[in-house]
FIDO-458590 format. One record per atom (N, C-alpha, C): x, y, z. Coordinates in pm, whole numbers, padded with zeros to 5 digits, always signed. Example, Ala and Ser with C-alpha at 12.3 -4.5 7.8 and 13.67 -1.06 7.14 Angstrom:
BEGIN
+01319-00569+00780+01230-00450+00780+01320-00330+00780+01285-00225+00708+01367-00106+00714+01290+00003+00787
This chain:
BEGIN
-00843-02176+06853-00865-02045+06910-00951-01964+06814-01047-01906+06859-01165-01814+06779-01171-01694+06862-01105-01693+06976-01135-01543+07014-01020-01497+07111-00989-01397+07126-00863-01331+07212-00918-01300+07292-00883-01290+07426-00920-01209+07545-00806-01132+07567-00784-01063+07593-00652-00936+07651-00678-00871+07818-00574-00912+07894-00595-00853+08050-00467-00778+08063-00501-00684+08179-00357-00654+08222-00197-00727+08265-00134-00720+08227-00035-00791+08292-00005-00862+08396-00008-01004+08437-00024-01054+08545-00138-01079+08629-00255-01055+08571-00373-01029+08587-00474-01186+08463-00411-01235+08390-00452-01340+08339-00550-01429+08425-00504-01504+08540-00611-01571+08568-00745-01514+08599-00705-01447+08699-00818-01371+08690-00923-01311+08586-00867-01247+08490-00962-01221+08356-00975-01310+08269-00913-01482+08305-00989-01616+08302-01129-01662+08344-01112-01634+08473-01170-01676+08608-01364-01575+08578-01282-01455+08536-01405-01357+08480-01484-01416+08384-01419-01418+08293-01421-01480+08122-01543-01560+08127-01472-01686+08191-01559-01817+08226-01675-01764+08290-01703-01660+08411-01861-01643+08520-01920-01591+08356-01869-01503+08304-01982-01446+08275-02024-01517+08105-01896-01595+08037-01981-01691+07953-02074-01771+07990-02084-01874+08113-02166-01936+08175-02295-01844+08186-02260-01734+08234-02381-01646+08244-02478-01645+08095-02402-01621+07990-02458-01593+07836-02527-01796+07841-02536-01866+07864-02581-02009+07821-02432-02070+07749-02352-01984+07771-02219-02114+07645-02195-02234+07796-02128-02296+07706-02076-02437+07843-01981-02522+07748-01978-02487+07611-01853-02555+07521-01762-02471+07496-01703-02452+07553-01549-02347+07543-01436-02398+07603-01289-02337+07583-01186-02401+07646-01126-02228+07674-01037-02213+07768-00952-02083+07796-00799-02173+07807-00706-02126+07759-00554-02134+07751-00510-01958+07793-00451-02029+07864-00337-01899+07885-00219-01853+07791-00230-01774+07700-00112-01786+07608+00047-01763+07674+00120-01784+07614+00291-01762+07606+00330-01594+07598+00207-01535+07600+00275-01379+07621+00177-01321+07700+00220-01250+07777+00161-01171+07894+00003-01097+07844-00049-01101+07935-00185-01060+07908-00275-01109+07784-00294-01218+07751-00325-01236+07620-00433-01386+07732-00511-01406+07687-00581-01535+07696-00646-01616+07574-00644-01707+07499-00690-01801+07373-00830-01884+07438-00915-01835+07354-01032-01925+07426-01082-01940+07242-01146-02069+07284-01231-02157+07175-01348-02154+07174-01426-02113+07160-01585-02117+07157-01661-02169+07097-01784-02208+07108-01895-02254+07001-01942-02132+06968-01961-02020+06962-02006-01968+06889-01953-01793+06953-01826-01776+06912-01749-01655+06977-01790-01554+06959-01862-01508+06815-01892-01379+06779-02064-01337+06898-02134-01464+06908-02270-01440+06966-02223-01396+07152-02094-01469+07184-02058-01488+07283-01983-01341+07367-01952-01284+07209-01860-01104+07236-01984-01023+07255-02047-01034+07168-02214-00940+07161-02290-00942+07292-02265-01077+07365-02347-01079+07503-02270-01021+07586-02131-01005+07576-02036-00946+07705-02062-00827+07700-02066-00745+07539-02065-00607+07518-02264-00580+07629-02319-00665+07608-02411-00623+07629-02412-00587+07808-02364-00758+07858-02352-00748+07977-02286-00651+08062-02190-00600+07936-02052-00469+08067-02173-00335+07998-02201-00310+07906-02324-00195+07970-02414-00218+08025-02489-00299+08067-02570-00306+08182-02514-00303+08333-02386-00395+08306-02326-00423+08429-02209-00397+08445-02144-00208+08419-02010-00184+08402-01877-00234+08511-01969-00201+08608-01823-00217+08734-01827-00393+08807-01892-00469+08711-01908-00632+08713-01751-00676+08617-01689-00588+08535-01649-00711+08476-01530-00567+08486-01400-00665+08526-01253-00575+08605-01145-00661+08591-01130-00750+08531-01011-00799+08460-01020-00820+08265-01057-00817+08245-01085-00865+08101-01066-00701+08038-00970-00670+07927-00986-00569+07924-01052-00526+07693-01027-00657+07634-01053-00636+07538-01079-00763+07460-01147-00799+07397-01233-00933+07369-01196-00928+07192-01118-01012+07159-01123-01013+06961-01143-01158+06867-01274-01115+06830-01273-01223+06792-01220-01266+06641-01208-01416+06638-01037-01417+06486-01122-01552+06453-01137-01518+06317-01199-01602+06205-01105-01741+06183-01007-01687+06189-00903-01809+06068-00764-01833+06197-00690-01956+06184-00561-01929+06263-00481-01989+06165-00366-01962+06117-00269-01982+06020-00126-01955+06047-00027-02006+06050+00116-02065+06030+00127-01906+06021+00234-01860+06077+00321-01747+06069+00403-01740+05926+00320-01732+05810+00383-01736+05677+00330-01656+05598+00427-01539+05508+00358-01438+05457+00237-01511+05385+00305-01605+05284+00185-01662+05157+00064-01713+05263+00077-01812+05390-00023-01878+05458-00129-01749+05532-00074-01581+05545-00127-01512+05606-00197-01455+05437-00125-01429+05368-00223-01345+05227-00338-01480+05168-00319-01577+05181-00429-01651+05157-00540-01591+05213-00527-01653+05372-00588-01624+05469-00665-01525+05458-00653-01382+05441-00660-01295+05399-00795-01282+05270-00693-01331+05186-00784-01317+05049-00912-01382+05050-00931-01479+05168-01061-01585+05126-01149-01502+05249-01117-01432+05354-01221-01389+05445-01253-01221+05369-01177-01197+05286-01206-01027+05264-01317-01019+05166-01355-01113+05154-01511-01156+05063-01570-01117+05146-01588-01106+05247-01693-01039+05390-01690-00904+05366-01550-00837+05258-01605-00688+05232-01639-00675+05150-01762-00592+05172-01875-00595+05045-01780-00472+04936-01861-00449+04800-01754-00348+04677-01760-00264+04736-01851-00167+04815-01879+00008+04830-01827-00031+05011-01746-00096+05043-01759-00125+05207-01551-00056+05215-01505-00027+05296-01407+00022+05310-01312-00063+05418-01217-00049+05377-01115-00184+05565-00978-00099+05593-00942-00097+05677-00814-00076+05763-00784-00201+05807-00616-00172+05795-00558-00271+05870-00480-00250+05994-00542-00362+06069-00438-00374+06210-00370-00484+06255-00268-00451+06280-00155-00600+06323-00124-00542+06444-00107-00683+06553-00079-00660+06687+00016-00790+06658+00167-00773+06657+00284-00879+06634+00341-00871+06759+00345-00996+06806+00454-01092+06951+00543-01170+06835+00652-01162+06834+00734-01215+06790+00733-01229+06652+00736-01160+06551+00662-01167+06444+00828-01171+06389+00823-01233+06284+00918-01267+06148+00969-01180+06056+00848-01079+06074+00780-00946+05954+00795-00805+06052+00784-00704+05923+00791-00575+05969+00684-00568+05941+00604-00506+06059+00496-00456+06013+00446-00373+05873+00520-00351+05806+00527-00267+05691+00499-00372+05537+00602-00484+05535+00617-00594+05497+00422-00696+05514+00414-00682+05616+00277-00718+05649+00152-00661+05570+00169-00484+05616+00054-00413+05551+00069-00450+05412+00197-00421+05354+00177-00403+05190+00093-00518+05155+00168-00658+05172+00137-00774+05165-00085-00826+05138-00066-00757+05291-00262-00794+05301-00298-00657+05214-00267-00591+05159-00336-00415+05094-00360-00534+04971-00240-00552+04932-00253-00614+04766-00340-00715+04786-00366-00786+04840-00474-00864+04828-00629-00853+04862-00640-00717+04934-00782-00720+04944-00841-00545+04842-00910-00626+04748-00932-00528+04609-01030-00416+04698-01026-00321+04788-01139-00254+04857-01049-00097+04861-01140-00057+04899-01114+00106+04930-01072+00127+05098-00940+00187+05128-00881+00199+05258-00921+00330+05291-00975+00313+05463-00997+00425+05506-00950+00406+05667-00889+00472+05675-00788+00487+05868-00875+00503+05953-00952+00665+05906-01015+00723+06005-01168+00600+06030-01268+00588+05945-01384+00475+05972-01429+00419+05880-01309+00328+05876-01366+00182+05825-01458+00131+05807-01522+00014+05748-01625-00011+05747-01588-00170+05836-01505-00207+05798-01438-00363+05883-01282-00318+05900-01241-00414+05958-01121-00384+06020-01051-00531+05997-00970-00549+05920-00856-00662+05880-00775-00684+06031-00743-00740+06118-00695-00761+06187-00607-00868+06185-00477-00889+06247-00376-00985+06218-00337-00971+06376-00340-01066+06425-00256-01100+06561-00194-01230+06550-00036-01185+06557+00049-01233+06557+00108-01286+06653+00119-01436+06669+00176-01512+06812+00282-01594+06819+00402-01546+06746+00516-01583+06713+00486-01736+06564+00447-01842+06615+00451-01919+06476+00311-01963+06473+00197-01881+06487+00065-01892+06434+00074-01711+06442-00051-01748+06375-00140-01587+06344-00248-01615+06354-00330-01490+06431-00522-01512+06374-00531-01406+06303-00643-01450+06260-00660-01319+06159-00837-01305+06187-00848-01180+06176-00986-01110+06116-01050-01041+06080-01142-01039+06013-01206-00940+05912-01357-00900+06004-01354-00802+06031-01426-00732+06174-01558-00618+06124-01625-00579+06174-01690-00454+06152-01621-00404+06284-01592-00272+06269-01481-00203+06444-01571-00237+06556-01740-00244+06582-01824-00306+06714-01809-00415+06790-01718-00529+06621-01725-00682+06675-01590-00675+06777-01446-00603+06714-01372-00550+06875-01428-00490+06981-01432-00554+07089-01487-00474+07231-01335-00465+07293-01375-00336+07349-01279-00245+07438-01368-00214+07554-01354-00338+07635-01428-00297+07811-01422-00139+07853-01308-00075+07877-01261+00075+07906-01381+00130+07801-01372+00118+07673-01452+00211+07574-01595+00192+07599-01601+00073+07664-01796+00064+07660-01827+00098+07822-01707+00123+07891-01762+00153+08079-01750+00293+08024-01692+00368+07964-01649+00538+07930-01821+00575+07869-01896+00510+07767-01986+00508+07711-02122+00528+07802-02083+00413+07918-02263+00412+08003-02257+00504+08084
């Protein structure tokens, strides 16, 4: 898994069914979609996920009221064992992507998680040597949590797409 898709509740195949027209549309044709174990969530594999988010963002502003199930696209660098040490590794080897003068927030989205979210933050803070900023970040640490895996990623906030935020935009 390299990228999250997120739909409304019960609404999964369908923002499958989406997923798939309009990757085909971008030239991909090596991908897989799984339906995850928790509601609204879809796991897709890509050859190349980050080029693959950039074309959707592009496609839903050109083509806002085209794309109506899919509601948020994330793409996740690393997938790792639901283990504090296997998640602060994790962690420590992608936060090289933040440059010294570059700033990160963290976000965790936990399904079944082991951890308090609190337990979590401290955990990834101590390991990434950077300057924290809430309000605008420069990347965004992300942790999604899926009971006994995690993805994780280290983001600039653009590489998350929020369909709603980019139809509000055109």
């Amino acid at each position: 898994m390299n990228l999250v898709v997120t739909s409304a509740k019960g609404l999964e195949a369908r923002a499958s069914a989406e997923f798939k027209e309009v990757a085909l549309l971008s030239g991909a044709r090596k991908f897989t979609i799984e339906r995850s174990p928790y509601d609204g969530l879809i796991e897709v594999e890509a050859e190349d996920a980050k080029s693959l988010v950039s074309f959707i963002r592009e496609y839903v502003k050109a083509e806002p009221f085209k794309v109506r199930f899919m509601m948020r696209l994330i793409p996740i660098d690393r997938v790792v064992d639901t283990k504090l040490e296997d998640i602060v590794k994790a962690v420590k080897d992608l936060s090289a992507s933040i440059g010294p003068s570059e700033s990160f927030r963290i976000t965790i989205e936990a399904r079944d998680s082991p951890y308090s979210d609190k337990q979590l933050i401290e955990a990834i803070a101590d390991a990434v040597d950077r300057k924290v900023s809430l309000d605008s970040p420069d990347k965004i640490v992300l942790l999604e949590i899926f009971g006994e895996y995690a993805g994780i990623a280290v983001a600039a906030p653009d590489d998350i797409v929020s369909i709603a935020r980019l139809k509000r935009a055109t």
